[in-house]
C-alpha positions as CSV (number, residue, x, y, z in Angstrom):
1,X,135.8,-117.6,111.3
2,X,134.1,-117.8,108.1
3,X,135.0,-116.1,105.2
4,X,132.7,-113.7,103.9
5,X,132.6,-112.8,100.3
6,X,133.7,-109.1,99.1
7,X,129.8,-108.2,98.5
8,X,128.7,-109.2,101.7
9,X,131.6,-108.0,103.9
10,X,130.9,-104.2,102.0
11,X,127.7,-103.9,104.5
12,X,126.8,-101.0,105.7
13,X,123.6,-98.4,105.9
14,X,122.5,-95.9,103.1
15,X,123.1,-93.3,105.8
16,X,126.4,-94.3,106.4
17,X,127.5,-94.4,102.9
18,X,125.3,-92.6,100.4
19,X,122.9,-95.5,100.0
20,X,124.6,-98.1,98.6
21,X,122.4,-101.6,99.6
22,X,124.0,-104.1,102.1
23,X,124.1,-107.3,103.7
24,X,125.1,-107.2,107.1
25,X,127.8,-110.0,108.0
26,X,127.7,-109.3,111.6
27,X,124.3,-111.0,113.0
28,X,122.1,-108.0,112.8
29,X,119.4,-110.2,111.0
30,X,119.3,-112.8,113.6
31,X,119.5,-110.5,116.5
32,X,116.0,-110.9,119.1
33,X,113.6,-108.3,118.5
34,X,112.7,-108.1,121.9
35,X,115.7,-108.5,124.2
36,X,119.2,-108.7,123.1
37,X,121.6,-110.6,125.3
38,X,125.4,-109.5,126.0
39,X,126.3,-112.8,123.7
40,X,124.8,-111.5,120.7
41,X,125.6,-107.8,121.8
42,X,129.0,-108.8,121.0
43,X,128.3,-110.4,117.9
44,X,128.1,-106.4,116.4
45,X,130.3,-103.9,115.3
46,X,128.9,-100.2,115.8
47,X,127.2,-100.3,112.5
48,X,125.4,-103.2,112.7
49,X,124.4,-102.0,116.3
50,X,123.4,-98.8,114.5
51,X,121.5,-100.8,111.1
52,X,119.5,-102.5,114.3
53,X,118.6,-99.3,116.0
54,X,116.9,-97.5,112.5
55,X,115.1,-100.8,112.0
56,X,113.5,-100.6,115.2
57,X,115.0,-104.2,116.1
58,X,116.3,-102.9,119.3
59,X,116.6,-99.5,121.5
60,X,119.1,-97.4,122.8
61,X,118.0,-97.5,126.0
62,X,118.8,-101.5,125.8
63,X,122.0,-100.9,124.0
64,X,123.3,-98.7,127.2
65,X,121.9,-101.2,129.7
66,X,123.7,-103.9,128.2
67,X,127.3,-101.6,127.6
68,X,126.4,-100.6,131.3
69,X,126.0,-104.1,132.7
70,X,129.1,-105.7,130.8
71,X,131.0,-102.1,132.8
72,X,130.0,-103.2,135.9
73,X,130.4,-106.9,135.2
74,X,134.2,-107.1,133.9
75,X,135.7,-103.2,134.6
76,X,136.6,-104.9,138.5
77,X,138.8,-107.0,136.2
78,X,140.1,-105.1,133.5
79,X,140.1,-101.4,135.2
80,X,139.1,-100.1,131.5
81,X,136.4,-97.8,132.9
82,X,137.6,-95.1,135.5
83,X,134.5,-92.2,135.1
84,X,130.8,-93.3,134.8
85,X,128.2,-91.2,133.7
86,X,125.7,-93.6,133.4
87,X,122.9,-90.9,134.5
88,X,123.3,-88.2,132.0
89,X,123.8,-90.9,129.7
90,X,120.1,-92.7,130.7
91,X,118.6,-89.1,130.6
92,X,119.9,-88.6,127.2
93,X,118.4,-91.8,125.7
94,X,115.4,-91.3,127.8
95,X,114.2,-88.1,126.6
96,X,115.1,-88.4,123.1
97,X,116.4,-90.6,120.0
98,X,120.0,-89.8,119.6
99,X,120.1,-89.3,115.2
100,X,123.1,-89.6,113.1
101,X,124.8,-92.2,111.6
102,X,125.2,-93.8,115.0
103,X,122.4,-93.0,116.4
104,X,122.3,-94.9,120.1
105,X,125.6,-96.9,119.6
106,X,127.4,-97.0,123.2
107,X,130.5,-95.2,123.2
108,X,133.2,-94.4,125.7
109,X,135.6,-91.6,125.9
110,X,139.4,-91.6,126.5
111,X,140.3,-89.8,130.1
112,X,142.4,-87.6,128.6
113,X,142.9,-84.3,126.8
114,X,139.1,-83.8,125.6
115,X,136.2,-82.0,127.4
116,X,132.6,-83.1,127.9
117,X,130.6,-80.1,130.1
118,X,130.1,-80.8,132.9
119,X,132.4,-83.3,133.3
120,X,135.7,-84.4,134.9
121,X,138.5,-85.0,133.0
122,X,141.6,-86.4,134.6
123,X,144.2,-86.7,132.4
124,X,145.7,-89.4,134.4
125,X,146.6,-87.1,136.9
126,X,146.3,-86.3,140.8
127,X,146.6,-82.8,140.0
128,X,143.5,-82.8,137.7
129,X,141.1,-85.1,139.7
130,X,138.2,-82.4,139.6
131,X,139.3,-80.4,136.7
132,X,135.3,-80.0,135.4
133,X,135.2,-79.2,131.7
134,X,133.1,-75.6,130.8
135,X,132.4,-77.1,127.2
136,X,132.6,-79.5,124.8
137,X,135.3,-80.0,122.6
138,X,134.8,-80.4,119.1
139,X,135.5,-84.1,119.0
140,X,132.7,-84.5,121.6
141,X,130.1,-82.8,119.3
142,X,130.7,-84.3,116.1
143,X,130.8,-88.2,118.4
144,X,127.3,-86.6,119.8
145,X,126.2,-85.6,116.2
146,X,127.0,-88.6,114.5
147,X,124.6,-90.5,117.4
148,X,127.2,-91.8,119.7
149,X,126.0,-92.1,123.2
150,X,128.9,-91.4,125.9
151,X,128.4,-93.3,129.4
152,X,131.7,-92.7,130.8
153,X,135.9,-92.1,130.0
154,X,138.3,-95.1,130.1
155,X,141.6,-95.2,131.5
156,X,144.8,-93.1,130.2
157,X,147.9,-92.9,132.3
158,X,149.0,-89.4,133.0
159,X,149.2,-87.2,130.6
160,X,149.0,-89.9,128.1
161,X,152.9,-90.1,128.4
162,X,153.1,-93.9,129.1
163,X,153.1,-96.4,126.5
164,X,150.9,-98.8,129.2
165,X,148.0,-97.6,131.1
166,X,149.3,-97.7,134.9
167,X,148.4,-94.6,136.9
168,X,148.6,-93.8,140.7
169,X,145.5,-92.2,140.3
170,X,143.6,-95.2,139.5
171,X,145.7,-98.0,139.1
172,X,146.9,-100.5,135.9
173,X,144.6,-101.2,133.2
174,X,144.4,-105.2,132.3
175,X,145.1,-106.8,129.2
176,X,141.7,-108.9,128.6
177,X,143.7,-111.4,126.7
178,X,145.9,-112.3,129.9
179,X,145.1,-109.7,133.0
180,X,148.8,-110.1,134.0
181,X,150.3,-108.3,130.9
182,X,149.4,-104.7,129.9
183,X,146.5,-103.4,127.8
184,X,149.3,-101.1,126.4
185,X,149.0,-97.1,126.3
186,X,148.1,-94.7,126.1
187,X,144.5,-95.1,125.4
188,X,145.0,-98.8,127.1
189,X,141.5,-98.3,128.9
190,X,139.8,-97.8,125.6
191,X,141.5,-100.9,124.2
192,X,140.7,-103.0,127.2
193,X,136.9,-102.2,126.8
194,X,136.6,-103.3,123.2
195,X,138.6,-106.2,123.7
196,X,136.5,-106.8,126.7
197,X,133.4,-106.3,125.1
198,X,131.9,-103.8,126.9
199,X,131.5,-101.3,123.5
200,X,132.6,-102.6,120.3
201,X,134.2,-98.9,119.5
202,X,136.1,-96.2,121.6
203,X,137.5,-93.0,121.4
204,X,141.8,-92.8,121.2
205,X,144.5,-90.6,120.5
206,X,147.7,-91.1,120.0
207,X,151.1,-88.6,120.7
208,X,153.7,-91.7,119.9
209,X,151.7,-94.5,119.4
210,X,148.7,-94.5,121.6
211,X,145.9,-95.6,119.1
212,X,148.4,-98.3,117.4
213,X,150.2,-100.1,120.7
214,X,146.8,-100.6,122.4
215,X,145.4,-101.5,119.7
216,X,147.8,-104.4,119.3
217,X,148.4,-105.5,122.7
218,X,144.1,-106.0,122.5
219,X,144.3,-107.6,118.9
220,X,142.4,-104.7,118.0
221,X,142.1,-102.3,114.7
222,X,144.0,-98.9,115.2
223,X,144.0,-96.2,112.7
224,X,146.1,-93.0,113.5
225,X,144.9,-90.0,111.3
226,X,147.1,-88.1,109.3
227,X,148.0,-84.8,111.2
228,X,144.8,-82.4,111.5
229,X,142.5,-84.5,109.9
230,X,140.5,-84.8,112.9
231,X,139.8,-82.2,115.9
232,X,142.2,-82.6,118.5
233,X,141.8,-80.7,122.4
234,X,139.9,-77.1,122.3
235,X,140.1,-76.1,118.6
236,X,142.3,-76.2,115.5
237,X,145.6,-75.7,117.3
238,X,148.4,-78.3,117.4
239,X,148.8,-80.8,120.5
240,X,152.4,-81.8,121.0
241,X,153.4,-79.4,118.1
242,X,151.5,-81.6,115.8
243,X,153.0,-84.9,117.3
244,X,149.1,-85.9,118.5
245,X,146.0,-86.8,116.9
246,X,142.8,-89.1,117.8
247,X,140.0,-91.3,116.4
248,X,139.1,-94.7,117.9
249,X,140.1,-98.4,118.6
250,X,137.9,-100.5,116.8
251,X,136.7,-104.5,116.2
252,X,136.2,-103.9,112.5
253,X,137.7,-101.6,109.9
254,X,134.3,-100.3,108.7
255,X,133.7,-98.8,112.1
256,X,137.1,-97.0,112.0
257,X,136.1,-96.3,108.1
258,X,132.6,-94.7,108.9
259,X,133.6,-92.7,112.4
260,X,136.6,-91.2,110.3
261,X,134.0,-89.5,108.4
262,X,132.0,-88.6,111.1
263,X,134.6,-87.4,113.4
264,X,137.1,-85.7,110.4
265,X,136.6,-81.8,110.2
266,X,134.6,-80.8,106.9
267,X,136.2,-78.0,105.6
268,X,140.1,-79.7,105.8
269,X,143.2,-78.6,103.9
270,X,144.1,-79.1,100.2
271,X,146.2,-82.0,101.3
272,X,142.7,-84.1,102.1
273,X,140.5,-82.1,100.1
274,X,142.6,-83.3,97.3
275,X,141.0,-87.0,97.4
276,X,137.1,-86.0,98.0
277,X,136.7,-87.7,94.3
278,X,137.5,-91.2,95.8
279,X,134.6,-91.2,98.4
280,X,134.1,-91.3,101.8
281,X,136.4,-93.3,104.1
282,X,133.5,-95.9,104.5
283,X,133.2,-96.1,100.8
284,X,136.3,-97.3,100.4
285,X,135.2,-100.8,101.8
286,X,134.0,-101.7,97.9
287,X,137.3,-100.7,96.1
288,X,139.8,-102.6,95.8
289,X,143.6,-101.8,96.6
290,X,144.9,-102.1,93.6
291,X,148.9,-103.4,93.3
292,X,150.5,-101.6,96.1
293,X,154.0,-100.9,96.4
294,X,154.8,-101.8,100.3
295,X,158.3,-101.5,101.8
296,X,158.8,-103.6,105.1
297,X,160.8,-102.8,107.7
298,X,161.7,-104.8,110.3
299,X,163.7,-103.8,112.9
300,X,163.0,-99.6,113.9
301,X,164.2,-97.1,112.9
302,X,164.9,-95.7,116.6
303,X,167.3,-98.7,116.8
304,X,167.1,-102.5,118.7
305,X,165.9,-105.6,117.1
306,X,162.6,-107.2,116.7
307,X,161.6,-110.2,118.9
308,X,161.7,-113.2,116.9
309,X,157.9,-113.6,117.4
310,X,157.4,-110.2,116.3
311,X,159.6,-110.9,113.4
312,X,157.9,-114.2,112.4
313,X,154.4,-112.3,112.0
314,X,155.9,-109.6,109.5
315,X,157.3,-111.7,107.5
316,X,154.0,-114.2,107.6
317,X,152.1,-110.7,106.8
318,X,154.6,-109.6,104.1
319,X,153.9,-112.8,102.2
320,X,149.9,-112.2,102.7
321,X,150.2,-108.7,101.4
322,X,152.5,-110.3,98.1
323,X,149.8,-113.7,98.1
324,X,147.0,-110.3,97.9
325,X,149.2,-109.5,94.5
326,X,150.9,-106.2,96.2
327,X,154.9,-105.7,95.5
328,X,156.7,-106.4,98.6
329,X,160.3,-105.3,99.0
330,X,161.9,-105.0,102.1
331,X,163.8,-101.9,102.5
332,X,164.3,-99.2,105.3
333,X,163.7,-95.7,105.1
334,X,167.1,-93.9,104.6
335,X,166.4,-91.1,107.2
336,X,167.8,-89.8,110.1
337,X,165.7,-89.6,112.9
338,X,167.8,-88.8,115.8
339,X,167.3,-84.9,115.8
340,X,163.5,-85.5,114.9
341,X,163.5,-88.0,118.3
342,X,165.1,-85.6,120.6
343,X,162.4,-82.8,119.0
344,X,159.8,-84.9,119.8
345,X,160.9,-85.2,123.5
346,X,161.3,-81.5,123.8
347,X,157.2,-80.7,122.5
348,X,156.4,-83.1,124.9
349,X,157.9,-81.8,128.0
350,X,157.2,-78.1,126.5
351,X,153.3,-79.3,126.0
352,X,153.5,-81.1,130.0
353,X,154.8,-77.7,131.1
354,X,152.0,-75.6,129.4
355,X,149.4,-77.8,130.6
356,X,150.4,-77.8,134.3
357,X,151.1,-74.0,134.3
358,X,147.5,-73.3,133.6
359,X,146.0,-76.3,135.6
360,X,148.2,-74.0,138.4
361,X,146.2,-70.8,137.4
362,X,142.8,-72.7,137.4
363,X,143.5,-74.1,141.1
364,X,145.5,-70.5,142.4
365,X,148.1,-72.8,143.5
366,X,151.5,-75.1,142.6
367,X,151.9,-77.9,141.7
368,X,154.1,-80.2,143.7
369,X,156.5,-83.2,143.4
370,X,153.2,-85.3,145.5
371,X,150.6,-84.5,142.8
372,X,152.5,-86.1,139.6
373,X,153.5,-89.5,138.7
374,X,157.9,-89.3,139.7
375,X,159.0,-89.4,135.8
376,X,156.2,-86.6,134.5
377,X,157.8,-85.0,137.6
378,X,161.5,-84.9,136.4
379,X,159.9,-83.9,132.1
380,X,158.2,-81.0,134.3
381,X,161.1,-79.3,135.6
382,X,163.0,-79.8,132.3
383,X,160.2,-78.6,130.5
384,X,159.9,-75.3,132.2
385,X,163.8,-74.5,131.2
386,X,162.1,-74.8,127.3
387,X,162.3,-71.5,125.7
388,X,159.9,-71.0,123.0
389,X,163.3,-71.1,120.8
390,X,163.8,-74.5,121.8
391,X,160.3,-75.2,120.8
392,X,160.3,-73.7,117.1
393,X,163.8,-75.6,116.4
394,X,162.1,-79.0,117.7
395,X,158.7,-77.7,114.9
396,X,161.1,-77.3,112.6
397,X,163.4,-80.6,112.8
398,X,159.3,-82.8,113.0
399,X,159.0,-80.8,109.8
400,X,162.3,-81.8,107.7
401,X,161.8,-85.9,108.9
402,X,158.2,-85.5,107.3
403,X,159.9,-84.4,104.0
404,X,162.4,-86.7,104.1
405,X,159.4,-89.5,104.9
406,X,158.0,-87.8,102.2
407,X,160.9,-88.3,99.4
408,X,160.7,-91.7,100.6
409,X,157.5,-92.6,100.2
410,X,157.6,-91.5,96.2
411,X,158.5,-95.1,95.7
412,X,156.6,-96.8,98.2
413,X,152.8,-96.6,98.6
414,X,153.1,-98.3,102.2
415,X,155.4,-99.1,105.2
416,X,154.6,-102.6,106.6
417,X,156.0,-103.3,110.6
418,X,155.7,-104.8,113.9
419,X,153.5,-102.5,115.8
420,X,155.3,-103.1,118.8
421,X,159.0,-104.4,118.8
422,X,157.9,-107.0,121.8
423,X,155.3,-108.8,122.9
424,X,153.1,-107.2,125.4
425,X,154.9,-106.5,128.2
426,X,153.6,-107.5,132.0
427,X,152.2,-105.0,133.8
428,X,154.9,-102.9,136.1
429,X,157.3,-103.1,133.7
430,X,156.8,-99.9,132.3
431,X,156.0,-98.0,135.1
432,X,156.8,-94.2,135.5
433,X,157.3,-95.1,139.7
434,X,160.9,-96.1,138.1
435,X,163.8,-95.0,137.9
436,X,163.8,-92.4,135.3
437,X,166.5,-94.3,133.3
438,X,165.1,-97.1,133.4
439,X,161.8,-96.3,132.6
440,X,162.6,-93.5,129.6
441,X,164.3,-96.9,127.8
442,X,161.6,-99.2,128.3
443,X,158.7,-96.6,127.3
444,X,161.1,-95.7,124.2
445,X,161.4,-99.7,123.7
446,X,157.9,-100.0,123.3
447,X,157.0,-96.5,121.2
448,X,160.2,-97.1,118.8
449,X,158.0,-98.4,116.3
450,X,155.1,-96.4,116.3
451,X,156.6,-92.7,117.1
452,X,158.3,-92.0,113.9
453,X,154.8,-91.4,112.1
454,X,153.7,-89.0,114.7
455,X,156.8,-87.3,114.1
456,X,156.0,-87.3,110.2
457,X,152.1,-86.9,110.4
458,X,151.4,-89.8,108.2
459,X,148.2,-92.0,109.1
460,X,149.2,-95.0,110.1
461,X,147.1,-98.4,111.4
462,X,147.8,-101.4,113.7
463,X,145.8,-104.3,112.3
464,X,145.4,-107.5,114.5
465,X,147.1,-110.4,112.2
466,X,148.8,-112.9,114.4
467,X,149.2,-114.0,117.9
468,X,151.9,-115.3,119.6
469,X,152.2,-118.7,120.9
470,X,151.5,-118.2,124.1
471,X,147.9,-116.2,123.0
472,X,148.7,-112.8,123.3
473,X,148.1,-110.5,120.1
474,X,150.7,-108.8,117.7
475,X,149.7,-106.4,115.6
476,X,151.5,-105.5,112.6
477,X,151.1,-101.8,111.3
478,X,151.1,-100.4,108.0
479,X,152.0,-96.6,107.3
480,X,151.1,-94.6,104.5
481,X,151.2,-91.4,103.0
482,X,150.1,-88.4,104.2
483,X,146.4,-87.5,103.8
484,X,146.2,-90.4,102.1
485,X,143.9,-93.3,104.6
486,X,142.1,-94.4,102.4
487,X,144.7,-96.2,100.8
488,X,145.1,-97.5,104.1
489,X,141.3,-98.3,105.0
490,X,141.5,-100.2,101.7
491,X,144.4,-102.4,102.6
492,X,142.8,-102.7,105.8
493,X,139.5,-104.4,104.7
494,X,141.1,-106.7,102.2
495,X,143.3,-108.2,104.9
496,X,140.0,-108.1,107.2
497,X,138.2,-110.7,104.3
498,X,141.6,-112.5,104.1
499,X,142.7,-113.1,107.2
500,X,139.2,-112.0,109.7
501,X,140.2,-111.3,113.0
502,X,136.4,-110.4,114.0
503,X,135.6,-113.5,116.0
504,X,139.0,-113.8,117.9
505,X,137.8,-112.2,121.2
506,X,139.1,-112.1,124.9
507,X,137.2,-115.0,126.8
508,X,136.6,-113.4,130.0
């Protein structure tokens, strides 16, 4: 790809970022003003889509029709898609011009854990194939105020407790960049659409990696948000006891930069509130860094080693970040994580059993061993032995790891590591039709990375830096404080204009 200068790459609309002037570096200006073809479609990230759409260059209507015909097109491959509403989704751009900062841009919805009236959410599971939402959610109306225009929800395994995205409900999501490896999980079906081309931004969340693994198994951006900075299920309660958040998978930082503050609640704690004087998220596309202090880690935490691949493409990022002028030391986090890991697994399977006993209300019946996938199964009956004892002592051990994270990260301004601890792995191989035992150690295999920040709330970020040699993407993620992204989205754009990553795209 060519590299772009700082000025140019800093593009973005006046009503995206308080009206700072821009040069678009994704095509927009030589996109046809008449009909736009899927080739240069993909030649856009959500804000250049958007910078088209106010300019009158193009429509929404032709947006969706291309997002829609791409669906139809590639999803019999990929299995990203698994709920259409291309209908209410034609109305909506029929009978009016969606505003806001993304006005028209085509957007897709993660099956899982957020509800859109009048529509189905799934969650993965048999149990909760017609479970029609009464309301939105608050994500949902802050994606439809900033513009976004939802056509369908992509593929999560069941209850978003599977680090791939292989359900019996509707089957395994493909990995664009080889369809015999996994798109990863939990929010694999979002990945696998934006790698596929079918939107260039989708919705995510993430309870133990679910924004970050999908996001490198695509060769995608991934930005977890710190705990509670964006609206997670029905309101401002917890999900996993705090373990959860969501955003989006993204091509480009900027889009991650400007939906974070579209999608981020406006009236946050002091934690956030605390940086308002450094801008929006967006806005931090024009500052620089600065000298960061980053501490790599290679192998995790959790235990095991990194594959060598893996390893090579820290240690090729770690010398980027120091080539950049940031202080790279590699050191590891002295903190015991072993009672905050066995908390983690007890909100989980205290959050499955909460969700199924009022799924059972809703239906007036019980659920049975045939409506879940075997290993959600097994965490069912455990969870239902959870007193809400066990569940504050679990709160309470998530809480000490984050001060102890905390303490740490007084010397450190960043974390730098493998995203994943493997390559990609092939699809099957992390299924939850296995053996329990076998497939608790190869879903904690490929989560033992990216769990410890849900378990400390810190936002962290999978950005797509190196492939392996036989083409399949490894993302390397960077952890910072807490509250503190745009540190983060900083770091992120200056390794966007150093090493881009834009044009590398799934050739399917």
């Amino acid at each position: 790809m060519k590299s772009i200068s700082r000025r140019s790459f800093l593009a973005t609309s006046g009503a995206l970022a308080g009206g700072f002037a821009l040069q678009l570096p994704f095509s927009a200006a030589s996109a046809a003003s008449s009909s736009m073809r899927f080739d240069e479609y993909r030649q856009h990230d959500a804000i250049a889509l958007a910078d088209l759409l106010r300019r009158g260059e193009v429509c929404a209507a032709e947006l969706l029709e291309i997002a829609i015909s791409r669906t139809e097109e590639i999803n019999p491959s990929v299995n990203a898609v698994v709920l259409k509403h291309y209908d209410a989704a034609r109305e909506l751009v029929k009978n009016s011009k969606p505003n806001g900062p993304f006005g028209g841009v085509p957007f897709l919805l993660k099956d899982l854990g957020v509800s859109m009236k009048g529509t189905v959410t799934t969650n993965g599971s048999r149990f909760f194939k017609d479970a029609v939402a009464s309301h939105d959610d608050p994500y949902v109306l802050r994606a439809r105020q900033a513009g976004l225009v939802i056509f369908g929800k992509t593929h999560s395994p069941e209850f978003g407790n599977n680090p791939s995205a292989e359900s019996t409900l509707f089957g395994d999501t493909h990995n664009p960049w080889n369809l015999a490896y996994s798109a990863g999980g939990s929010s694999g079906g979002s990945a696998a659409a934006v790698a596929a081309g079918i939107v260039p931004v989708a919705h995510a969340s993430d309870g133990g990696g679910s924004i970050r693994i999908p996001a490198s198994a695509c060769g995608l951006f991934g930005l977890k948000p710190s705990r509670g900075l964006v609206p997670i299920g029905s309101g401002r309660g917890e999900v996993r006891g705090g373990l959860a958040a969501q955003h989006v998978i993204s091509r480009s930082v900027r889009d991650t930069a400007g939906l974070l503050d579209a999608l981020a609640w406006t009236d946050l704690g002091a934690e956030f509130a605390a940086q308002a004087e450094e801008g929006s998220y967006l806005a931090q596309m024009q500052r620089e860094p600065g000298k960061l202090r980053i501490a790599v880690m290679f192998d995790p935490l959790m235990g095991g080693v990194l594959d060598p691949q893996c390893r090579l493409a820290v240690s090729q990022a770690a010398e980027l970040c120091s080539g950049l002028g940031h202080s790279v030391e590699e050191v590891r986090p002295s903190i015991n994580l072993s009672a905050a890991a066995k908390a983690a697994g007890v909100m989980s399977m205290f959050s499955l059993a909460q969700t199924v006993n009022k799924r059972e209300q809703q239906l007036g019946r019980k659920v049975t061993e045939a409506d879940l996938e075997p290993a959600d199964w097994q965490m069912l009956v455990w969870g239902r032995q959870l007193k809400q004892a066990d569940y504050d002592s679990a709160h309470n051990a998530l809480r000490r790891a984050g001060s102890d994270m905390a303490v740490f990260m007084q010397k450190y301004d960043l974390i730098l590591s493998s995203t994943l601890p493997d390559l990609p792995p092939k699809l099957g191989a992390v299924n939850m039709s296995l053996p329990l035992e076998q497939y608790g150690a190869a879903a904690s295999r490929m989560s033992s990375l990216t769990t410890v920040f849900n378990i400390t709330g810190q936002p962290a970020m999978s950005v797509p830096l190196h492939w392996s040699e036989s083409g399949l993407p490894i993302g390397i993620m960077f952890a910072g404080r807490f509250g503190e992204e745009r540190t983060l989205l900083r770091i992120a754009a200056q390794l966007e204009q150093a090493h881009p990553w834009f044009k590398n795209v799934a050739n399917l």
